[in-house]
N, C-alpha and C positions, 0 to 999 in steps of 0.2 A: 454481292455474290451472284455468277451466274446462276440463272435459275436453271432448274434441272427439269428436265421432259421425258415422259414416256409414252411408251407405243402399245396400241392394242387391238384391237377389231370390235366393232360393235358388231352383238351377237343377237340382243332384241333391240327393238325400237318398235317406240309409240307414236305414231305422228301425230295424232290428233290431240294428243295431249304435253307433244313437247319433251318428251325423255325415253331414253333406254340406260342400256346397261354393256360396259365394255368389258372386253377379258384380254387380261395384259399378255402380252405377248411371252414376260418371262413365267405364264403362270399365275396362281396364287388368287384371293376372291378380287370376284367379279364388283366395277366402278361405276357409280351413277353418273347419268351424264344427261343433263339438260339442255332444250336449245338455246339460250340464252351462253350457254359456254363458249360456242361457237366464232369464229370471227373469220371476217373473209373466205365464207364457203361460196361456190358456186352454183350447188344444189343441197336439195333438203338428205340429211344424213338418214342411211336403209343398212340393213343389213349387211356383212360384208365388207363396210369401209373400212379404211384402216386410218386410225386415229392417234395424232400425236398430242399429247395432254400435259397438263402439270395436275400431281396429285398432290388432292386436299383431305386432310382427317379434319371432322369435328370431332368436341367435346365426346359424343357420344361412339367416337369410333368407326362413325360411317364414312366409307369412302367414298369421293365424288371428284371429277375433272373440272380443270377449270383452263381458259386461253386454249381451247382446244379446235384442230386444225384438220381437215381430210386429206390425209396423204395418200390416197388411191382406193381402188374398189376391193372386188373382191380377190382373193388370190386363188393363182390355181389349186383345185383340187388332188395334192401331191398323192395324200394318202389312198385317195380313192384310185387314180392310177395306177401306182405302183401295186394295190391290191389286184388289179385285174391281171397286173404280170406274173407277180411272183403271190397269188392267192396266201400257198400253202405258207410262205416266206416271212407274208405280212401277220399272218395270225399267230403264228409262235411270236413275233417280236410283240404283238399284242396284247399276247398272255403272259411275257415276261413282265409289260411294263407294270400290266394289273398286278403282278405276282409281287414286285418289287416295291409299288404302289402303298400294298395294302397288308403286307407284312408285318410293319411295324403296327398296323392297327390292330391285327389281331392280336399279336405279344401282348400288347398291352392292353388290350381289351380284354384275354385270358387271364393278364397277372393284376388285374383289380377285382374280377370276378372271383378270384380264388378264393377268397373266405364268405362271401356271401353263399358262394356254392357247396362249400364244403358245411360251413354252417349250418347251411337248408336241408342240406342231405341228411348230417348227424341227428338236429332237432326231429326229421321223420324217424329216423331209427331209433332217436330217444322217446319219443311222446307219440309217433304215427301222427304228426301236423305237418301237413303237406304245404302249408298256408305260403314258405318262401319261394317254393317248387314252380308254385302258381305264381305269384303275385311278381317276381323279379320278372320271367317273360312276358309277364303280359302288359304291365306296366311300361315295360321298356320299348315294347310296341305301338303302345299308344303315346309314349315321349316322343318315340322317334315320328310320329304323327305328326304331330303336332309342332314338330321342331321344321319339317317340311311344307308344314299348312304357312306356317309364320314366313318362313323367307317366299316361298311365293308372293304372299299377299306382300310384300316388302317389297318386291320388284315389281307388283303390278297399282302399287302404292295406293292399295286400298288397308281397313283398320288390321291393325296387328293382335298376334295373339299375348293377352297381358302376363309379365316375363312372371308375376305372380303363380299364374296355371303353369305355366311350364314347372317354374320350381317345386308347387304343390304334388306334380305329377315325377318329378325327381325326389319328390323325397317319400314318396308314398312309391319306394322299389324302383322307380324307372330311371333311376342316374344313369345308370349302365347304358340304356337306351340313347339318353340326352348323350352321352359321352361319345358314342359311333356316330350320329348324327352330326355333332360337331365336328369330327374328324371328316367326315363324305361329306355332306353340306358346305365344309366352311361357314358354318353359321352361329353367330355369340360366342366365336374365340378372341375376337380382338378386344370387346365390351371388358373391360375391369371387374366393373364392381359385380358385373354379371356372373363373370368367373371365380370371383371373390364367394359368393351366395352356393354357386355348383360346389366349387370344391371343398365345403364346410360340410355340405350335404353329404357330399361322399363320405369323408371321415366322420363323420357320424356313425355310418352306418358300417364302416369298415372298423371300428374302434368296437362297435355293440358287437358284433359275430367276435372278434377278437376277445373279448372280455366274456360273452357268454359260452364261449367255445373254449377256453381259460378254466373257467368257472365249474364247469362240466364234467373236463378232466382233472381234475384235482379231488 
């Protein structure tokens, strides 16, 4: 079978230690790429180049290039141009793309919050325990921390943070958090078993409001 190849720009690069990180051209998370991939290049790979790769999954879901090639520098700056012409032009298509973007992440970010919120609310008007009020935001703030501490350090391929604290920190209220994060990030949606652990956590906690919000009215 021919092998298949794709295209992408490296966006960091480490020189000194031999790796960055590509972003595909159609999209989609960002591809490790070592110098040791390389073949036939005529200078050391920077920012900017444009890279023709075969993608690799491991076991664990990471992505990385391999037989990878420099097919040119950097490309013109189309957006930034056409921004100076048409200013007003470029920021409406701007705000559509975010608008279009991120749509879907709010829908569904709203229709999983629906019973933890509604739950948290009723329990205050039952009992005056504010305890969900608090603990869903602020938890979900320090997931979404901590889901941004972890891919950094991932790209700058220093220690990770143990997928243990994240889950501790999703199940003590902050899934919701972990769940945007993943969506913006792109970060632990490809991992399995990863998603296997999150999404138990969620229904957990979506089963308890349903059963004590159940419970309540009856």
């Amino acid at each position: 079978m021919k092998p298949v190849f794709s295209k992408g720009q490296i966006i960091r690069w480490i020189d000194n230690r031999g790796f960055g990180f590509i972003q595909p051209s159609d999209g989609g998370e960002e591809v490790f790429i070592h110098i040791s991939a390389f073949k036939n290049v005529n200078h050391r790979p920077q920012v900017g180049d444009l890279i023709q790769y075969q993608l690799l999954v491991d076991k664990n879901g990471k992505l990385s290039a391999s037989k990878a090639s420099i097919q040119g520098g950097k490309p013109a700056p189309i957006l930034q141009s056409s921004s100076s012409r048409k200013p007003a032009q470029s920021k409406t298509k701007l705000l559509k793309k975010l608008v279009k973007k991120f749509s879907p992440l709010v829908f569904k970010t709203l229709l999983l919050s629906l019973l933890p919120v509604f739950g948290s609310i009723f329990l205050v008007m039952k009992t005056s325990n504010p305890i969900g009020l608090i603990l869903y935001p602020l938890m979900s703030v320090i997931t979404f921390a901590l889901y941004a501490n972890d891919k950094s350090r991932a790209k700058q391929g220093k220690w990770r943070v143990p997928e243990n604290t994240l889950h501790l920190c999703e199940f003590a209220c902050g899934w919701l958090g972990g769940f945007v994060a993943q969506q913006i990030l792109r970060h632990k949606t490809s991992k399995v078993s990863y998603q296997v652990v999150f999404w138990l956590i969620a229904t957990v906690h979506i089963v308890f409001w349903l059963y004590w919000l159940l419970n309540m009215t009856m």
